[in-house]
N, C-alpha and C positions, 0 to 999 in steps of 0.2 A: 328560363333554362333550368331543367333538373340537374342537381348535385347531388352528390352521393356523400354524406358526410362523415368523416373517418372517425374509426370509436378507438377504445384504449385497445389494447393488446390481450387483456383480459378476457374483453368482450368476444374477442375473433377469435380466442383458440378453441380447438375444439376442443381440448381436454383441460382440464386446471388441477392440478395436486396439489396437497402441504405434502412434503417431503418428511419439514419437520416444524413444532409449536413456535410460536414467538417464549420465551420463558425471558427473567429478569436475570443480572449477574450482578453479584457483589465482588469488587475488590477490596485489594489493602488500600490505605493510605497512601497518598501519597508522601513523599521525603520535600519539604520546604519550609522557608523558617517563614517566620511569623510578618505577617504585612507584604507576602509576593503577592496572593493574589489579590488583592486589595489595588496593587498597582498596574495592575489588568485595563488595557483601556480599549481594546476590542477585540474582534471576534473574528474568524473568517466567515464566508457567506452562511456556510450550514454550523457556523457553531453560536453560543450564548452561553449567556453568565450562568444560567441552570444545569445544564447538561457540562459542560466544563468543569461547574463545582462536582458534580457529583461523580465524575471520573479524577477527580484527584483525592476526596473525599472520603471512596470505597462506600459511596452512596448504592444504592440499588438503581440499576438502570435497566430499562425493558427493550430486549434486543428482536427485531421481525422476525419471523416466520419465513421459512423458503420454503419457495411456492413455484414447483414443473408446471410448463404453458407448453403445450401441443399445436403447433400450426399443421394444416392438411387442406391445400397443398403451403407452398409459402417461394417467395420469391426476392433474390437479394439481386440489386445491381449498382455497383460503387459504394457511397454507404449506407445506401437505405434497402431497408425491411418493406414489403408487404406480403402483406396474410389479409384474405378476404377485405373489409374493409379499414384494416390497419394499415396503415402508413408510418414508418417508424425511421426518424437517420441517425445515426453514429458516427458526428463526424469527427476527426481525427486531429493532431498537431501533427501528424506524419501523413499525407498524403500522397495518394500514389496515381500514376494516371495508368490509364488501358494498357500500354506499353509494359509498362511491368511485371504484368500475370503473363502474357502472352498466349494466350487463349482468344482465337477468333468468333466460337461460338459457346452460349452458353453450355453450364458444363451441368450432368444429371444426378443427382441423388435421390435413393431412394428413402435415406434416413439420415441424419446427424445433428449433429450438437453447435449450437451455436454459442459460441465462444464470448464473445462480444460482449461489456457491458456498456452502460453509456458514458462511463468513462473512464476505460481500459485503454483507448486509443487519445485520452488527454495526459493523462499522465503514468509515467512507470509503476509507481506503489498501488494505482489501482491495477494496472493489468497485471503485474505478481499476487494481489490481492483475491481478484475480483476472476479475473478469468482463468489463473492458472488451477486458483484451488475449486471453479465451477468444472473444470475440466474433468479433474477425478470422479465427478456426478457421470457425465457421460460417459466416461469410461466403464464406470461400473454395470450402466446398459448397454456398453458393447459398441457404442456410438463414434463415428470419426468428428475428431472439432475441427468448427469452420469459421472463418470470421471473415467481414466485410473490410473493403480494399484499402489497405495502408501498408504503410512499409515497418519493417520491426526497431524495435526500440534497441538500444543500443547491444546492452547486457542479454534480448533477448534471446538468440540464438544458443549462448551456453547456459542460461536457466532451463530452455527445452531440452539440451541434452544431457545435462545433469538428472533430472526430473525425471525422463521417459516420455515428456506430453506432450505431443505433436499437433500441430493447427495447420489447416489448410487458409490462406488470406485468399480471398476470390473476389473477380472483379463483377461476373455474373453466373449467377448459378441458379435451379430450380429445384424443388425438392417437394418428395412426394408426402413426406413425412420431416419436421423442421423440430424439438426439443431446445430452447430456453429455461434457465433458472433466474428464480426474483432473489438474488443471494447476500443479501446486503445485509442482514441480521448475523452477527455472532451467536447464534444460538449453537447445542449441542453439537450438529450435525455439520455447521461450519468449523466450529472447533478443530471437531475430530480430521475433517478432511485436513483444515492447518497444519496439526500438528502433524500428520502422517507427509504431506510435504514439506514438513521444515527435516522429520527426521532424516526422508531421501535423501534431502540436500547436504545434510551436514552428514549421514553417513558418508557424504561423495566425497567429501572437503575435509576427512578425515586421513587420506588418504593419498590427499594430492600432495606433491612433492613441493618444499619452499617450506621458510621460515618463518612463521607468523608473527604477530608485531608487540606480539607480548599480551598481560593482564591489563594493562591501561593504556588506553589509545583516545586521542581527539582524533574523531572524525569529521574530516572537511568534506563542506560544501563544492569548497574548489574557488577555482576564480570567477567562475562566471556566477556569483553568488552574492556578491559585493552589498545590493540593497537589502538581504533579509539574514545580513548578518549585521552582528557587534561592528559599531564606529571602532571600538576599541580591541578589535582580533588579532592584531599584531601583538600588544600586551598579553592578550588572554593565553594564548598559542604559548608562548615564551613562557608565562608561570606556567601553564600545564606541563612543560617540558623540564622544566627545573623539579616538577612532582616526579618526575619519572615518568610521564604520559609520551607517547608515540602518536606519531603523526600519521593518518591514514587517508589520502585521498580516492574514493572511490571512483568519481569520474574521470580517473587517470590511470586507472585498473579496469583489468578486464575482470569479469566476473571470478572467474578463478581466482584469481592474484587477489582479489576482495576475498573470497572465501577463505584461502589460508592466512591472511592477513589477523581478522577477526575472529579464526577459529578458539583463542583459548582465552578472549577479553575476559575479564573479570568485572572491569567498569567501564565507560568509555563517556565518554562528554562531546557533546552535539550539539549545536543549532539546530531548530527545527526542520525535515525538510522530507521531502520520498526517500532520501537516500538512508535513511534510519530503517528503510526494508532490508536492507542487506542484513543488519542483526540479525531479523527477525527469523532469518532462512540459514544464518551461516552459524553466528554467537552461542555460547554455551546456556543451559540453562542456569537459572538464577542470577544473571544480567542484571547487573546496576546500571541503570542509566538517566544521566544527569542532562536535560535539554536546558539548552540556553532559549529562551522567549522571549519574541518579538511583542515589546509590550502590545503595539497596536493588533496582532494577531496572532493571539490564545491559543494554541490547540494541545490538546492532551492526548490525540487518539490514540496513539502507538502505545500509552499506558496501559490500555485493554490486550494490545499482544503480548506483554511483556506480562501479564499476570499470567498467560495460558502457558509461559512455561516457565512458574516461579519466579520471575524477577523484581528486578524493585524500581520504583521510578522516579526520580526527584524532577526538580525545574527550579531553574533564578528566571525572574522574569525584569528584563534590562529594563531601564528609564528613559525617556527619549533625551537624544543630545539638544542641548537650548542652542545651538544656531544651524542645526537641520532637524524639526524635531520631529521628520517623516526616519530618521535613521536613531538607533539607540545605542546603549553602552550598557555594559556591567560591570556590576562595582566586585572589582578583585578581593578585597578581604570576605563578602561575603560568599563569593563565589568558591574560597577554600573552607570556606564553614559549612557549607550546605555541601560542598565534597565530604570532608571529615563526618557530619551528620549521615549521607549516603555509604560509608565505608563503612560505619558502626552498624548500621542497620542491617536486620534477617529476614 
């Protein structure tokens, strides 16, 4: 039997653009005392000891290239893509069945933007990341966004209307003309779109009514957060609140009430986690921010946001507890040194 065998997405489109270069970015330093990363003992899937170091560092790091993909025609149904010999799925942590769109037959486009990245529909910080700031691309050709069949993420309905950036989720559609972005590089032109959505949002949040939580705020996880926080968070919570720190849980807020919450922080202290997006769209520029680290899972990403509008970024990274030592602690006195170290810093 002949098979027809599926190529990249690359290969099917008919058109391929750079938008914009891959170029390298220098940051500052990062704020951490002497032997945190040392006590590093893993990584998540796409991160390592190299790329870690050199985002805490203000090493030079070389960020992709966006790159527009043309499909003509292209065909979405549930959550896969095809385009000629591409085959492509997206699938989701939010699924949705037939039922929910309510559309009996497919539906027609002559042009639009595809929303979707590959994983915009796994977790929240990539689809604020990844799809909202791909969105202002088609926007700027005039393009409606469409994204394959899932249901929206919590907070998403008031980041679109804060924003202005409308998605259509569809369960089948055809399209005569189909626009995709490879937007995963912070280069220039990601930047720029960033920043011009973080301003929307925080012009929006400027203005909304309520009391914000102050200059120093710990922000929670929440409770359902238990394993990829500090054994010792009931402690930590308590001296940060004795510093004058506020407590701010965002998955117990709706996006608004996060917004004015964290509108006027000064510093704020964190566990690692997607909910460190909400700064990134709401908080003032020049943001200290202090992340607690899971020794067995490193990540510094959010440190590359937080350079794009001034800020400063420290990290303690915890030790595992010796009778669970999948769970870790932080050690409190160093935890107000490397605050006071973060407070002095410009």
């Amino acid at each position: 039997m002949n098979r027809i065998r599926p190529v990249s997405f690359a290969s099917a489109a008919t058109s391929v653009r750079e938008i914009a270069p891959e170029v390298p970015s220098v940051g500052k330093r990062a704020i951490f005392l002497p032997g945190e990363f040392e006590a590093v003992l893993g990584y998540p899937e796409d991160g390592d000891a190299q790329l870690e170091w050199t985002r805490i560092s203000g090493g030079s790091h070389l960020h992709r290239a966006t790159v527009e993909y043309m499909f003509e025609p292209a065909h979405i149904k549930n959550i896969t893509l095809k385009a000629g010999r591409y085959v492509g799925r997206f699938p989701s942590v939010l699924p949705a069945a037939r039922s929910h769109f309510g559309e009996a037959d497919p539906i027609h486009f002559r042009d639009a933007f595809l929303s979707t990245s590959g994983l915009s529909g796994q977790q929240f910080g990539h689809w604020v990341r990844d799809s909202l700031v791909s969105e202002l691309h088609g926007r700027s050709l005039g393009l409606p966004s469409v994204g394959v069949a899932r249901k929206l993420w919590p907070h998403e309905p008031a980041f679109r209307e804060m924003s202005g950036l409308a998605c259509r989720y569809l369960w089948e559609a055809r399209f005569d003309r189909l626009i995709l972005l490879h937007d995963m590089g912070h280069n220039h032109y990601w930047e720029r779109r960033f920043m011009e959505l973080r301003q929307t949002l925080r012009d929006r949040a400027a203005f909304m009514p309520g009391q914000s939580a102050g200059s120093h705020i710990y922000l929670s996880r929440g409770a359902g957060a238990r394993p990829r926080d500090p054994a010792n968070l009931a402690l930590i919570q308590a001296m940060l609140e004795d510093l004058g720190f506020r407590t701010v849980v965002p998955s117990s807020l709706s996006a608004q009430e996060i917004a004015v919450a964290v509108r006027d922080a000064e510093m704020v202290v964190s566990a690692e986690g997607s909910h460190l997006n909400h700064l990134h769209f709401f908080a003032p520029d020049a943001l200290k921010l202090l992340v607690l680290q899971d020794p067995h899972r490193f990540y510094a990403y959010h440190k590359g946001l937080v350079d794009f509008y001034d800020g400063t970024f420290g990290f303690i990274v915890g030790r595992p507890e010796p009778d669970t030592p999948d769970r870790f602690r932080i050690d409190l006195e160093n935890l107000k040194r490397t605050i006071h170290l973060l407070d002095g810093a410009s």
